[in-house]
N, C-alpha and C positions, 0 to 999 in steps of 0.2 A: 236162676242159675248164672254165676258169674264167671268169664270166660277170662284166663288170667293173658295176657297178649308179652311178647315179645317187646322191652322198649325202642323205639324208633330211636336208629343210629346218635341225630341230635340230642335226643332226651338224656341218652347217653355221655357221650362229651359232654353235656351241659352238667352234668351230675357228678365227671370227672372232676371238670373244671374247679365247681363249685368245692370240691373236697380237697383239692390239690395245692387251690392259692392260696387258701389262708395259709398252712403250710410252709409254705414256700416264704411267704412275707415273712411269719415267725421266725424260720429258720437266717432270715435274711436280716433280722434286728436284732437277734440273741448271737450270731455267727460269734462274735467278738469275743463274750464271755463265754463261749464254748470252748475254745480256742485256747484264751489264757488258764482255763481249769484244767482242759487237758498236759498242759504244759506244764504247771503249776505241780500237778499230781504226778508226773515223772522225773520232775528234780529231787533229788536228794540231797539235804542237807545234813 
């Protein structure tokens, strides 16, 4: 019989962490060309 447990605060954070910074990096290399598309896409010519 398998007792499902509550994860420990750290186990927590660390699983944050772990799903939050790739994210973040990506969000931090593409910034640029997000930026000009959005811009791009409300000029009208």
């Amino acid at each position: 019989m398998s007792v499902m447990r509550k994860p420990l605060p750290a186990v927590a954070a660390a699983a944050t962490l772990v799903s939050v910074v790739p994210t973040l990096v990506l969000f931090a290399v593409v910034r640029r060309w997000i930026v000009e598309g959005l811009t791009a896409g409300a000029v009208k010519r």
